[in-house]
C-alpha positions as CSV (number, residue, x, y, z in Angstrom):
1,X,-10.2,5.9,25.1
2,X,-7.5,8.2,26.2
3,X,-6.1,8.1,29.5
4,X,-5.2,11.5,31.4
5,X,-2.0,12.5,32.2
6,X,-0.8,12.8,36.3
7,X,-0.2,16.3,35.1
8,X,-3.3,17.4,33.6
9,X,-5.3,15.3,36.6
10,X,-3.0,17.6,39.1
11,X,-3.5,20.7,37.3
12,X,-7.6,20.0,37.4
13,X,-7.3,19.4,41.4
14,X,-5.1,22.3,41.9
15,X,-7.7,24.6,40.1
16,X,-11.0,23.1,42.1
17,X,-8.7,23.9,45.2
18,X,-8.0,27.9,44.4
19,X,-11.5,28.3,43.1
20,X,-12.8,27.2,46.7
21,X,-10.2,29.1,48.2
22,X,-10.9,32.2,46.5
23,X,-15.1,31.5,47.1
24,X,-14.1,31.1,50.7
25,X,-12.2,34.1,51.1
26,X,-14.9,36.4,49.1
27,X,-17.3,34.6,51.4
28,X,-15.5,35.5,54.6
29,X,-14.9,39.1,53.6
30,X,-18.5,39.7,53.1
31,X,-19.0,38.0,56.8
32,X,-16.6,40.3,57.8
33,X,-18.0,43.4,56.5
34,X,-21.8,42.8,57.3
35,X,-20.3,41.6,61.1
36,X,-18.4,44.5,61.6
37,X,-21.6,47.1,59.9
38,X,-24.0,45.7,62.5
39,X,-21.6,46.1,65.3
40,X,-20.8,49.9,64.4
41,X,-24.4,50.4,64.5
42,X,-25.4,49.1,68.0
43,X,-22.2,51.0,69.2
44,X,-18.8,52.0,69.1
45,X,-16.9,52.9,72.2
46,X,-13.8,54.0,73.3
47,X,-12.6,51.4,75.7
48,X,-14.2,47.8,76.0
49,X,-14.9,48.6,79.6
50,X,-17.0,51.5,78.7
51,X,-18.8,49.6,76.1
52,X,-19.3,47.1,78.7
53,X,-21.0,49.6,81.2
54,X,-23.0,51.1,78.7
55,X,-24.6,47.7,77.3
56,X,-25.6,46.8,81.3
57,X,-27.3,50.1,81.2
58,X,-29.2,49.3,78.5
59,X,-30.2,45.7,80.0
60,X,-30.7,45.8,83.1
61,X,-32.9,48.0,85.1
62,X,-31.6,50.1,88.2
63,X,-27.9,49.3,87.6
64,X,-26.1,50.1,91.2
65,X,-22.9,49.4,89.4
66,X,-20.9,47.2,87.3
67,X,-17.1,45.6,88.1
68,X,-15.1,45.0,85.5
69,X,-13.4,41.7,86.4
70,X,-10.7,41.2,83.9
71,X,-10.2,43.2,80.7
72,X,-7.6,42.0,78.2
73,X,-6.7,40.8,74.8
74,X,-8.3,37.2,73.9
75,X,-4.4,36.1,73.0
76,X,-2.3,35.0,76.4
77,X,0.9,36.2,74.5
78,X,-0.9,39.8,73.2
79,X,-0.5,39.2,70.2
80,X,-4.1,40.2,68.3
81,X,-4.5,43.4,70.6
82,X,-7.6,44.3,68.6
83,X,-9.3,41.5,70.1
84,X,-10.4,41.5,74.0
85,X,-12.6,39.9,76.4
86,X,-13.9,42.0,79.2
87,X,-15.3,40.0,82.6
88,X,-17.4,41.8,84.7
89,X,-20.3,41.4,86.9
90,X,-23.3,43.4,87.1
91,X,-25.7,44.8,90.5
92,X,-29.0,45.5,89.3
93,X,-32.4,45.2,90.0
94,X,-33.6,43.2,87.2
95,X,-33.6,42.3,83.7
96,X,-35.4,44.5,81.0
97,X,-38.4,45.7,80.7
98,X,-37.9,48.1,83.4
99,X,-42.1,48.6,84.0
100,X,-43.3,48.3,87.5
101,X,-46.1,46.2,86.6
102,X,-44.6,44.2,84.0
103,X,-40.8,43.3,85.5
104,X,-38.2,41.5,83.6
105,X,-36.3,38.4,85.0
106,X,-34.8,38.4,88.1
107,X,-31.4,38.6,88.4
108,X,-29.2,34.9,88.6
109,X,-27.4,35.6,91.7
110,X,-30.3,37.5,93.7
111,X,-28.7,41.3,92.9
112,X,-26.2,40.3,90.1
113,X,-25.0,38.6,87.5
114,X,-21.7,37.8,85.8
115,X,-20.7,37.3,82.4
116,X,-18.1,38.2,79.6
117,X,-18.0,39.6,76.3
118,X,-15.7,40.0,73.9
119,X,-15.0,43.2,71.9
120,X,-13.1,44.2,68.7
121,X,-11.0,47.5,68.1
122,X,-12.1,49.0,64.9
123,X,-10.6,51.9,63.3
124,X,-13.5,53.9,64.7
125,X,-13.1,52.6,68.3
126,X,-13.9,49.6,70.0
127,X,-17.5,47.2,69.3
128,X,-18.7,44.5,70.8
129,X,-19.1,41.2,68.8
130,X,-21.2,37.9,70.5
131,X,-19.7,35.1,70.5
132,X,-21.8,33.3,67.9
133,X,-20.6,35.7,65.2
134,X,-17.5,34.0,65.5
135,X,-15.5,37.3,67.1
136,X,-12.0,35.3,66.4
137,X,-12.5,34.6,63.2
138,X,-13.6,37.9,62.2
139,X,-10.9,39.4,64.5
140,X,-8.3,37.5,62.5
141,X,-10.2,38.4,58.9
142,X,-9.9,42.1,60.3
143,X,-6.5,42.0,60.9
144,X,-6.1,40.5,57.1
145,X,-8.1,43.2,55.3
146,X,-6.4,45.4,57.3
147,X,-9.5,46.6,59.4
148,X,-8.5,46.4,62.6
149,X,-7.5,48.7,65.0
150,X,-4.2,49.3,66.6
151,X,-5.5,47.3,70.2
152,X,-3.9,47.1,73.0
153,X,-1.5,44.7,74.5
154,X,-2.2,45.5,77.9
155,X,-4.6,45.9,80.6
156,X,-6.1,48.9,80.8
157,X,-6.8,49.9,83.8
158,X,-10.4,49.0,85.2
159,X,-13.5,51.6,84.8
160,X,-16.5,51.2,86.6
């Protein structure tokens, strides 16, 4: 019985390693892709802030207004401007459905509620992206296959 060579052995573990690499990568682009498709199609807005606003509207039933909190890149230094996470808190009457016999939830605070959501600048504009589609790591991904937006580095000022 031949024994294998140190070279061969590290040529065999080098190869197993790129071929995950490159399945990981394909695998990641096509999360990407399919993220990004579904967010384009339940919205793309100009500013996060606006896409914040609008997505209240369409929760929450007799919205008296919503404050935008803190809107800014995800980064503390600025530096993936294409990724933000808006703040905000939101005066309403209740949850969806808005039926008078058939109410949704009340709200958690008696006549708001406050969350946060983060958002992604597309070429397109700006969509919004739940956190448990991994908005970072797509963000980043973006930013690779050179889908991502120019951003923003700084606050823009508050709408609302």
């Amino acid at each position: 019985m031949q024994q294998k060579s140190f070279g061969r052995t590290l040529m065999e573990i080098l190869g197993i390693v790129l071929a995950v690499g490159a399945a990981g990568a394909f695998l990641l682009t096509m999360y990407t892709f399919s993220a990004l498709r579904w967010a384009r199609n339940n919205g793309v807005y100009e500013t996060p802030q606006q896409g914040t606003i609008a997505r209240a509207n369409m929760y929450y039933c007799d919205v008296e207004k919503v404050d935008i909190e803190h809107a800014s890149t995800n980064s503390f230094d600025g530096s993936n401007p294409h990724i933000w996470y808006v703040i905000y808190r939101v005066y309403a009457k209740n949850h969806i459905p808005c039926d008078a016999e058939n109410p949704g939830s009340a709200m958690y605070h008696g006549t708001y509620e406050s969350g946060g959501n983060f958002w992604l600048n597309v070429k397109q504009g700006w969509v919004f992206m739940p956190e448990g589609k991994f908005p970072g790591v797509i963000g980043t991904w973006m930013k690779v296959l050179g889908l991502a937006g120019e951003g923003d580095s700084f606050h823009i000022p508050r709408e609302g």
